[in-house]
BANUDREN-510581 format. One record per residue (C-alpha): x, y, z. Coordinates in steps of 0.02 Angstrom, whole numbers, plus 50000, padded with zeros to 5 digits. Example, Ala and Ser with C-alpha at 12.3 -4.5 7.8 and 13.67 -1.06 7.14 Angstrom:
<atoms>
506154977550390
506844994750357
</atoms>
This chain:
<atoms>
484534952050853
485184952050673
485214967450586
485174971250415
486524965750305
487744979650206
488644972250052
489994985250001
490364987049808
491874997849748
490415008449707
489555010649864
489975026949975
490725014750113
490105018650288
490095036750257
490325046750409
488705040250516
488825022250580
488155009350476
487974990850565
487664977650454
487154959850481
486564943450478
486684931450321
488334931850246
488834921050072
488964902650151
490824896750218
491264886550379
492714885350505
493034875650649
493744876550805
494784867050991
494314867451161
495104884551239
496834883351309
496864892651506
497024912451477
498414918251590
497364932651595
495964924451665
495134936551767
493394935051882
491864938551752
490644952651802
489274938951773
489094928051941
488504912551842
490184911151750
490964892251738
492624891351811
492624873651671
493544882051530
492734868351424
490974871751454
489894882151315
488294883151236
487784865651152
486624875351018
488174884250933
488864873550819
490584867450844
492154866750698
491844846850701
489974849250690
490034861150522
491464855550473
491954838950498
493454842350580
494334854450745
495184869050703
496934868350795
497434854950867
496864836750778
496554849550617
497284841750442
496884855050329
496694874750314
494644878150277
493934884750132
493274901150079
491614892950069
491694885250232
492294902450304
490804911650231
489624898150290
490314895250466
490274915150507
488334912650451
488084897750543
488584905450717
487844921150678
486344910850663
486544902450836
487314915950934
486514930151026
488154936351065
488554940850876
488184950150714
488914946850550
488964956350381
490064957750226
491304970350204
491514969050012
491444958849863
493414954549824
493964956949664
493904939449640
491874939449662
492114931649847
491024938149968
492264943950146
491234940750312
491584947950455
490774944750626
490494957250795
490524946050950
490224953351123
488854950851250
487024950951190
486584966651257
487944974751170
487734968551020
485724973950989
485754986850848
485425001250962
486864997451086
488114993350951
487615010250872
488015019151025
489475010751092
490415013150927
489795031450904
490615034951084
492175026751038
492165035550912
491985051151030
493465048351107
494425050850963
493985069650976
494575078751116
493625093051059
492125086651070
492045078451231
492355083451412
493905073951526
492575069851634
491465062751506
492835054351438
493235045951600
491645038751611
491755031851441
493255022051507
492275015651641
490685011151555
491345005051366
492114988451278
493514992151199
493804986651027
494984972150977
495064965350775
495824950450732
496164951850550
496934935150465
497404929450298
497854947250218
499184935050108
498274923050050
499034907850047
499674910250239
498014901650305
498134900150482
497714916450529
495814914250475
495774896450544
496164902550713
495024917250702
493504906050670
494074895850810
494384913150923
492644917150859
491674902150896
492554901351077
491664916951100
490104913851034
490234899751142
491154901251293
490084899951464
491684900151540
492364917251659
493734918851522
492694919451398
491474931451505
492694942551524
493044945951355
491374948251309
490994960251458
492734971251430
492654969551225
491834972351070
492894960050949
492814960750749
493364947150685
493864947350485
494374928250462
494944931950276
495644950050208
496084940950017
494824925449976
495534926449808
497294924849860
496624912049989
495774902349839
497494902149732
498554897549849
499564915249807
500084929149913
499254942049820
497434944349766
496694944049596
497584960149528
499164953749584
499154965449739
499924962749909
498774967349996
499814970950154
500604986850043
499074995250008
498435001150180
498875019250142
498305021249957
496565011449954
496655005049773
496064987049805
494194985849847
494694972749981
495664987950070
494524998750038
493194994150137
494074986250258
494575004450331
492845009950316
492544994350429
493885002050534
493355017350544
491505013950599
492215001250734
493865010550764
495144998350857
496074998151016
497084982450989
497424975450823
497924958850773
498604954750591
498734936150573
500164930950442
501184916450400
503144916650372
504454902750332
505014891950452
504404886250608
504674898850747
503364912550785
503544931450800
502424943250878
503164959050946
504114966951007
504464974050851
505914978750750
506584995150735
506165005850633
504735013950724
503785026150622
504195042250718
502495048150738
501495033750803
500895036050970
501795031951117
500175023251215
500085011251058
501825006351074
501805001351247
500294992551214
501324981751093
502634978451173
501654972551346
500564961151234
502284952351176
502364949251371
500544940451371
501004929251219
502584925051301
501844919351447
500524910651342
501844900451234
502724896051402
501334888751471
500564878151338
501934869251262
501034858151198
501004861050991
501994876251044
503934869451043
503774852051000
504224852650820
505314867750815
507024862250764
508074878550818
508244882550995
506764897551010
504974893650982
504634911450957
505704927550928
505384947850936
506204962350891
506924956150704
506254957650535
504554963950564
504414985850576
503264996450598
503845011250451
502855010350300
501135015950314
500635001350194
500274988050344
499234980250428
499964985150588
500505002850549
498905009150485
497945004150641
499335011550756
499705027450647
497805030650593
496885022550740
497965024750886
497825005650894
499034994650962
499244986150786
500374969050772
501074960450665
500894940450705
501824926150605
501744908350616
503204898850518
502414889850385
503464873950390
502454869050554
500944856750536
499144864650509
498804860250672
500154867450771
500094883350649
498214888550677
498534881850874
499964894150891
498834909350815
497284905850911
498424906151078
499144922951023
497504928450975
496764921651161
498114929651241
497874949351152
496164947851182
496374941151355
497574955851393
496434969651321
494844963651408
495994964751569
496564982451534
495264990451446
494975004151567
496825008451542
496855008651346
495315018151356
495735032351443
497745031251367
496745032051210
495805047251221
497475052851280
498285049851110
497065063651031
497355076451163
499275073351143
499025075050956
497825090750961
499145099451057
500755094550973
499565099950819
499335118750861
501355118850925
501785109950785
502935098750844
503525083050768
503505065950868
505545060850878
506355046750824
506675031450919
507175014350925
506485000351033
507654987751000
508984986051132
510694986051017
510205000950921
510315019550927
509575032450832
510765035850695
509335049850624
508435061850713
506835070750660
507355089250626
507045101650727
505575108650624
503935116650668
502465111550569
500835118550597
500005116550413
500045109450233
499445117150095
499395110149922
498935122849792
497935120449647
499005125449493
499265107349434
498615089949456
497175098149529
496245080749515
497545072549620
497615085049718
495565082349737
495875062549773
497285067049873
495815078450004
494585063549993
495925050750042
496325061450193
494575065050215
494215044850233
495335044050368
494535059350469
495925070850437
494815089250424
495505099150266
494715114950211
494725124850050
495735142650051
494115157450020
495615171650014
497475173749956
498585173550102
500425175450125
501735166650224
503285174550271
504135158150256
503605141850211
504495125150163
504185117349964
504095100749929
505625097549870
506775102550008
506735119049960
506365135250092
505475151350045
504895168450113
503325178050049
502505162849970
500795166549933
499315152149959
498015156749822
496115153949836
495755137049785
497035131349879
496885115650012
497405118950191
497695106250316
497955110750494
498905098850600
498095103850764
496645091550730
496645073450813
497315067150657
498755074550655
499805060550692
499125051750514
499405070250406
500995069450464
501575051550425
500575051850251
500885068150188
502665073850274
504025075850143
505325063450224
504745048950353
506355053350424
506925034250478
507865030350630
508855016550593
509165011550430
508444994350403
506944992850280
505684978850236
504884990750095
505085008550030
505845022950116
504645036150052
502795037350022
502455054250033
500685058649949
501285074149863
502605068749808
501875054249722
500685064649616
501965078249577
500805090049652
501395108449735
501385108849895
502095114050041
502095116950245
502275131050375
502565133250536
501695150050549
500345151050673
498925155850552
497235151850493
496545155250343
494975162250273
494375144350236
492785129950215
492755115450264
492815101650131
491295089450119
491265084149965
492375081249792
492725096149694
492285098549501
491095094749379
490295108749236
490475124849323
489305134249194
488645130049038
489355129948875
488635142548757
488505142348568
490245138648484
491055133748676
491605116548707
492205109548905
493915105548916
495065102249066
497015099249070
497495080649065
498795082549180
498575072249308
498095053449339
496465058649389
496315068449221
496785052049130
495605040449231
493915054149141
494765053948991
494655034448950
493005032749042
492425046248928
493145037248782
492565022348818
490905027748836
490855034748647
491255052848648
492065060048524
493425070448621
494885078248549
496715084248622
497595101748586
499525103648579
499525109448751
498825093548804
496975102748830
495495088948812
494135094448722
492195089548765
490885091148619
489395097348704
488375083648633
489345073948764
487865079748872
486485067548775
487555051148805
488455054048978
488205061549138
489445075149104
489575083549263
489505068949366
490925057649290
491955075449288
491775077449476
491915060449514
493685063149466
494005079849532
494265087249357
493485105149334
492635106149170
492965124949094
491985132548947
493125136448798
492785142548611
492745125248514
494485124448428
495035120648252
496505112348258
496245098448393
496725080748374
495685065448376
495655055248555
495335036848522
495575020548630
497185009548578
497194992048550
498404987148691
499404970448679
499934965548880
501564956248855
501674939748972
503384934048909
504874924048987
505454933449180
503724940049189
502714934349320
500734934449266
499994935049463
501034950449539
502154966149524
502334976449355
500974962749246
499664964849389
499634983049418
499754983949214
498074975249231
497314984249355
497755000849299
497425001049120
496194985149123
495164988549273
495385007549302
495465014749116
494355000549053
495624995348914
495264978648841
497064970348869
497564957548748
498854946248807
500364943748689
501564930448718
503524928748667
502974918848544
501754927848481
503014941248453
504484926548369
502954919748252
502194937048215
500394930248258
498914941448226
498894941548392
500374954548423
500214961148237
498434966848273
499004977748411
499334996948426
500144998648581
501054982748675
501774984348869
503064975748931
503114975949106
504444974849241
505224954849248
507014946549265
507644944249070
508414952948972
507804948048811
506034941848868
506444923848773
506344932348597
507214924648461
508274934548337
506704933748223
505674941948364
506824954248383
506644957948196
504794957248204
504624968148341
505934982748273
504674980648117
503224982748207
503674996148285
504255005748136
502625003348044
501765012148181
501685002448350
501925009548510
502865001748624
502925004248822
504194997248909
504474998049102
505854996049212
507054980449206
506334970349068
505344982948998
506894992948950
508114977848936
506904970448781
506914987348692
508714987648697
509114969048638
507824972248496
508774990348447
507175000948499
508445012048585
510085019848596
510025019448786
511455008348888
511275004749059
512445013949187
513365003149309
512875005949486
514265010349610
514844997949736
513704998449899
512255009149771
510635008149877
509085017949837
507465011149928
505825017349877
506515035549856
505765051749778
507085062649682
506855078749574
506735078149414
506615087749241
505225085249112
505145090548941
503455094748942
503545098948751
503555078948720
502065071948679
502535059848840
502665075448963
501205086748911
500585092449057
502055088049191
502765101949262
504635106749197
505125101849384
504435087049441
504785070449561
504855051649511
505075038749625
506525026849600
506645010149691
508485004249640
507775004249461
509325003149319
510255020049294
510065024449084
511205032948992
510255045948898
509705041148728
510745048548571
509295046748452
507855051648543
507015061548678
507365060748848
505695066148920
506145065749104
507845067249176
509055068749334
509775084949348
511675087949351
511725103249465
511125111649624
509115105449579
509655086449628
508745081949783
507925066449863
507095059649999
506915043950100
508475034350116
509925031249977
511655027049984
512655033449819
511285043149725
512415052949641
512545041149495
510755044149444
511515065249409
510925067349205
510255049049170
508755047349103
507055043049181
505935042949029
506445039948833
505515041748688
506075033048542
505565037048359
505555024248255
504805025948077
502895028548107
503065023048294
503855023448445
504745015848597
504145024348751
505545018948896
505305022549088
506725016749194
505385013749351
503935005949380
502645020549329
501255008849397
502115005549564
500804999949666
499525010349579
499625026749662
501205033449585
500215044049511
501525058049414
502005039949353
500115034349281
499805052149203
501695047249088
500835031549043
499215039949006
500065051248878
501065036848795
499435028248759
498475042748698
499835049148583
499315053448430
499785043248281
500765053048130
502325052548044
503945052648144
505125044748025
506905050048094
508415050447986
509285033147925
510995036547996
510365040648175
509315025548173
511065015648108
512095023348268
510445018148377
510664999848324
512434998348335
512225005948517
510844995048559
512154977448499
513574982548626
512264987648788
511264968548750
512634956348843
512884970248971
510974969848994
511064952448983
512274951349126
511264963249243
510084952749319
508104958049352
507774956249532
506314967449606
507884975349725
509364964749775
509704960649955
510924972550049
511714970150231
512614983850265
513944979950397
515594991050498
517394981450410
518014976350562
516254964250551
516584961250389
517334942150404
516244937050511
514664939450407
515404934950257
515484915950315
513714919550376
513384922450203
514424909250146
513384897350222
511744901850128
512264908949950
513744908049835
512534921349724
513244936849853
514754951649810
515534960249929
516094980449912
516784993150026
515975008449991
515955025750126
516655017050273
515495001550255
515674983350183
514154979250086
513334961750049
512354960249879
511264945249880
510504941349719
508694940649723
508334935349541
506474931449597
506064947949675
505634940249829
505054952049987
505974949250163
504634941150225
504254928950042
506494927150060
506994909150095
508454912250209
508634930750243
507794933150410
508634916250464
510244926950400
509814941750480
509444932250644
511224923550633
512154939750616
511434947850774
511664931950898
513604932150822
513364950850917
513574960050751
512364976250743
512104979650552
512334998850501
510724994250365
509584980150289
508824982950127
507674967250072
</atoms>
């Protein structure tokens, strides 16, 4: 039965909270597929009629070589398209009783992203789908269902199983196996395949990026990686993708990569472990390492045959489960899902690549149709666990699964039984912060009455006593199923285990927006609602000589502001940083729905006189030399200001800036993002042009490396760059800082706020302007995460504003964009671009000591390098030889300091390559521990 088909817009209310199934005809694509290898899980089918020939299916589905010309695996020359993918999830869909198809968004690309549901026939009728997933979903609440009832569930349900492929999208062989996995099982008349489709519900999601797919590139069309985004939602092809998830919640999920080389890894994983995923999903893991093991040892063939080192496949190095950005840590942390990691070395043929995933994918599914009674019932276990470490509050501890290491640091011994952010300030991140917890099922409510705690911890690191929780306020208890997800997303410090890190060592949601908040491990509940819905909108309405206004001090804020603007109205800014609303707003714009689609509380105010005009600036998007155009700082420039503030970005090359085209001239604001030179390739003329440009009333934004580097060379600034201290780590960190919320730049920060710093350049403070946001010197310093000689950062700057003549140079040592959800970061951006324009001539001779500044930093800048974060391999001195001829071997770009007991490596990584995008580092990293060498940390 096919079932209506759901096409999911970044529009659409995704999936909502009731099931939604939908169906048949999907945008037309194709795949192809092998004959089945021999499960080593093969286990007797509850059908009689099963074949024991493994080769035997149903004639009527079409076959990869029937649609496509060609096998998938094995005899296969070339990855599919995205067309043929889209056509050949149709095409069985068509043919198959056994599955139901749909599309889970339109990519950001245009490219439509099938997904297919492939169990028996019975099971897959509307009806039985709908009820199978809604008990699944049952089980995920304790609460709400009986032990008993629960047991039976066990005994009567599928369990769910996703195989997810292609989330980078130009490591293909993910989604080529999947199709092949998928028309196996569509198939299949064999007891194998019975057995799976008796014990399993399988979604199968051949493609997670067609546009990256389409491009050949890693990222998708925003320059995104896609496989950092879990967490924060801002890509549409993430976004729905968890709604998927959370309608069809999975047991067992696979995440289908490609890596170089040609060995495989599937887990076991490396450590670190995020401390509060579930034991039951950990286990899971580690015994479906066991079942691809076996797999690989029994089908060499295209296995081994052209690996040239002397494994075929590895676990426990280079791939974690610690940020909750992936594709496997989401699904464990969120879903109680055994989520994995898979990757296929990419020097391998096409054939032996999508061969080797389909077996891994056979195998996981093979093992969870054979134990689905067990991870049913040790799933509903994972919510009872959770409910009552909840309402102790006790924290999961830390532990490692590799077999060389220890914990080196242990969870605290806190209690937390509740979070509470409080709405005094970026109250509409606070709002998106409630409705991102909400769409993973975490229950918050709104405070109804002041209460106060007798002691309660600030974010921040700080501890209080009689803290009061106003109304307004948003409480989230942790005894809820969830609990393991409000803890991992919302905790102040992921507290790692073992230092080793493949991304950034802090996430925390607060801290990202800057917002107040804070836990407790009081036992008590509040006077409090439940939340269903966003906050905000027109509370009243104006009267006579009352305009709306709200605070724009918060991303959130920023993102109404420009949509208002850019819709027309006429709205104006106080010196507090107040936005003012003509009432006539109401004729051209739904008013109240646009305000609570942001979470921004429109209040009633008497209309005031001496407000400044709001208007939209003509932004210039530079795209120089060390920039690249299809990831990092450019393509979050894009997506913030092009795609979520709806500015019209003009690109503006180096030599548009050297010739002085119209096409930089023309501009009011230009943004040069994060890249690897110093100078971005201008020309002493450029230099000149852009000094001049900026002094007759431009506004330049410049971010991190580059961004601050090209100010400097062109004598926008009197900063100089501080040199970092030998063995000077900081990865992905959050650290207290203080804002001069006076500055046009910092209206509406708090005077104590956080910024997240991932090893960004250390600045001197500027002489000749205003240092908006800076470390502090004394007893306030704190950070999070993990860092190794943070220190240095103690009074450097953060944020510099530089006048200069009738402009400015606005510089932010990070990446404000990161990612798009630093959001204390987007609200300094926001301000920068909505400053007003007026006279801020500053005197000759401090502009003369700026220059002269600005000519002895430029060959020091010059000399520093740009990489995203340089490689570090921490190591004990008495290792220190050994690994240096390691080293030897691959670089002669690599220092070597002593710093705290340690000998560090610095590898150069003028590219800004990830670990897992890094030509030789896991092959490194892989070297060091078979010499028996245990590193103390890995940064890459």
């Amino acid at each position: 039965m096919k079932h209506k088909q759901l096409r999911l817009t970044r529009t659409t209310a995704l999936f909502a909270s009731a099931l939604l199934i939908p169906a048949a005809a999907v945008v037309p694509a194709a795949a192809a597929a092998a004959q089945p290898q021999a499960s080593a899980f093969a286990a007797a089918s509850s059908t009689a009629d099963c074949s024991a020939d493994p080769n035997a299916r149903i004639e009527s589905v079409p076959s990869p070589e029937e649609a496509l010309g060609t096998p998938l695996g094995l005899g296969q020359a070339d990855p599919v398209t995205v067309d043929q993918i889209q056509q050949y999830v149709a095409d069985i869909d068509a043919a198959s009783d056994r599955v139901v198809s749909g599309t889970v968004a339109t990519s950001n690309g245009g490219e439509e992203m099938p997904y297919a549901i492939v169990s028996t026939s019975a099971n897959v009728t509307k009806p039985a789908l709908d009820k199978i997933a809604r008990q699944i979903r049952e089980l995920r609440d304790p609460r709400a269902i009986t032990d008993a009832k629960a047991a039976k569930y066990a005994d009567d349900l599928p369990a769910i199983a996703w195989i997810a492929g292609n989330v980078h999208g130009g490591e293909k062989s993910g989604a080529d196996a999947a199709l092949k996995t998928l028309y196996e099982l569509s198939s299949g008349l064999s007891c194998d395949v019975e057995d799976r489709l008796d014990n399993l519900i399988t979604v199968i999601m051949p493609t997670q990026n067609p546009d990256g797919r389409n491009a050949n590139r890693r990222q998708n069309d925003f320059g995104f990686d896609l496989n950092r985004d879990w967490f924060a939602r801002t890509q549409v092809e993430t976004d729905a993708k968890l709604e998927l998830l959370r309608a069809f919640p999975p047991q067992v999920f696979i995440d289908a990569h490609e890596m170089g080389g040609r060995q495989y890894f599937f887990p076991p994983n490396a450590d670190p472990i995020h401390h509060e995923i579930a034991d039951q999903p950990v286990d899971w893991i580690n015994r479906i390492g066991d079942a691809n093991a076996a797999t690989f040892t029994e089908n060499v063939n295209g296995i081994c045959t052209d690996t040239v080192t002397t494994e075929c496949y590895f676990n426990y190095r280079s791939y974690d489960m610690f940020y909750m950005g992936y594709g496997d840590t989401v699904p464990a942390t969120g879903f109680g899902a055994a989520g994995m990691t898979y990757e296929k070395g990419s020097a391998s043929a096409t054939e032996d690549r999508v061969q080797q995933q389909f077996l891994t994918q056979w195998a996981t599914t093979g093992w969870a149709a054979e134990n689905k009674h067990e991870i049913l019932s040790s799933w509903y276990d994972i919510w009872k666990t959770a409910l009552a470490e909840g309402e102790a509050g006790t924290l999961e501890p830390n532990e490692v699964v590799q077999p060389t290491n220890t914990v080196q640091f242990p969870v605290p011994d806190l209690t937390v039984r509740s979070y509470y952010l409080l709405p005094d300030r970026q109250l509409g991140d606070v709002r998106e912060l409630v409705d991102r917890l909400r769409r993973m099922d975490v229950e918050v409510y709104e405070v109804q009455k002041p209460l106060t705690l007798d002691s309660a911890r600030l974010f921040g690191g700080r501890d209080a006593t009689d803290v009061t929780v106003p109304a307004g306020s948003y409480w989230i208890p942790m005894a809820q199923p969830q609990k393991h997800w409000i803890q991992a997303t919302l905790g102040e410090d992921p507290y790692v285990p073992f230092p080793y890190f493949y991304d950034v060592s802090s996430w925390s949601n607060p801290l990202l927006a800057g917002m107040n908040a804070l836990s407790t491990g009081e036992d008590v509940t509040p006077k409090a609602k439940r939340v269903t819905d966003t906050a905000g909108g027109i509370g009243s309405s104006a009267k006579k000589g009352e305009s709306y206004a709200y605070p724009l001090d918060s991303s959130k804020a920023a993102d109404l502001t420009f949509a208002l603007l850019g819709q027309g109205v006429a709205l104006q800014r106080t010196a507090d940083g107040t936005v003012v609303v003509p009432t006539s707003a109401m004729r051209s714009v739904d008013l109240d729905r646009l305000a609570r689609s942001s979470g921004i509380t429109l209040a009633n105010v008497p209309t005031p006189a001496d407000a400044s005009a709001l208007s939209l600036p003509d932004v210039g998007l530079f795209g120089g030399t060390g920039i690249s155009l299809t990831a990092g700082s450019h393509g979050e420039t894009r997506f913030v200001l092009g795609e979520r503030w709806g500015l019209d970005l003009a690109p503006v090359t180096t030599a548009d800036i050297n010739d002085n085209t119209a096409a930089f001239t023309d501009r009011d604001v230009l943004v040069v993002p994060d890249g690897s030179n110093a100078t971005g390739g201008l020309t002493a003329t450029g230099q000149a042009n852009l000094k001049a440009w900026v002094e007759d009333g431009g506004v330049y934004l410049g971010f991190r490396n580059e961004g601050t580097r090209v100010a400097r060379s062109a004598g926008l600034t009197s900063t100089t760059e501080r040199a970092k201290p030998a063995g000077y780590q900081v990865v992905g960190s959050h650290f207290r800082v203080d804002t001069d919320d006076s500055n046009a730049i910092g209206l509406g920060r708090p005077g104590e706020d956080f910024a997240f710093n991932n090893g960004d350049p250390i600045l001197e403070p500027s002489t000749t302007g205003a240092n908006v946001v800076t470390y502090p010197t004394g007893d306030s310093f704190w950070t999070n995460g993990y860092s190794v000689g943070a220190d240095a950062l103690r009074g450097s700057a953060a944020v510099v504003d530089e006048p200069m003549g009738s402009g400015h140079a606005v510089l932010y040592a990070f990446n404000p964009l990161f990612r798009a959800y630093n959001d204390s970061g987007m609200q300094l951006v926001a301000n920068a671009l909505l400053m007003p324009s007026g006279d801020t001539a500053i005197a000759a001779s401090s502009r003369a000591t700026a220059d002269r500044a600005a000519a002895q930093a430029a060959p020091v800048a010059a000399d520093l390098g740009g990489e995203w974060r340089p490689i570090s391999i921490t190591v004990a001195p008495k290792d220190a030889k050994q690994v240096a001829a390691l080293v030897a071997e691959y670089t002669d770009d690599a220092t070597k300091a002593t710093a705290g007991g340690s000998t560090v490596f610095t590898i150069a990584n003028p590219d800004g390559l990830s670990a897992d995008e890094h030509p030789f580092l896991r092959e490194l990293v892989q070297r060091i521990h078979q010499q028996g060498v245990t590193p103390e940390a890995i940064v890459g």
